[in-house]
C-alpha positions, 0 to 999 in steps of 0.5 A, a space after each residue: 787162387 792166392 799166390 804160392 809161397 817160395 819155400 826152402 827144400 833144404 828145411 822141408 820136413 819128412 812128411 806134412 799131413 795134408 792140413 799141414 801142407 795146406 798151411 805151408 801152401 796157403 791153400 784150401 783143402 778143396 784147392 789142395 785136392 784139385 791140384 794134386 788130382 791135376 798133377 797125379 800126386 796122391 797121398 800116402 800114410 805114414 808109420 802111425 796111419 795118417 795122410 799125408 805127403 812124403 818130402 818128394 811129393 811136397 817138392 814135386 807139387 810146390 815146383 808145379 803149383 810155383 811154376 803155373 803160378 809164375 805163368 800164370 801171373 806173367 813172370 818169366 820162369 827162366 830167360 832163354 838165352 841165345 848163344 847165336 844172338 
């Protein structure tokens, strides 16, 4: 899987349908449908019936895609530090 985009929470829309979060992840459907499967988040429908993903949702599953990715690659998500060192 390709790497995940960092993207800013403060300029997310309302609602991505599902071919417009796989955009703003740079992932496949498929891909997109194991993960949210994965982490048990599922789509909804908006006012005029499509699928897709309110902005809690999209952040909540970008932070988990980010993080494994981070992980995954062998980058440090967060330094602990120790006050007793």
């Amino acid at each position: 899987m390709a790497e995940i985009p960092y993207i800013d929470y403060n300029k997310l829309d309302e609602f991505y349908t599902i071919s417009a979060l796989c955009n703003l992840f740079q992932m496949e459907k498929q891909a997109l449908r194991a993960k949210c499967e994965q982490y048990k988040v599922k789509p909804r429908r908006n006012e005029i019936g499509e699928y897709g993903f309110v902005k809690y949702d999209v952040r909540k599953l970008h932070n988990l895609l980010y993080c494994e990715d981070r992980e995954r690659s062998g980058k440090a998500v967060a330094k602990v530090d120790d006050p007793w060192a």
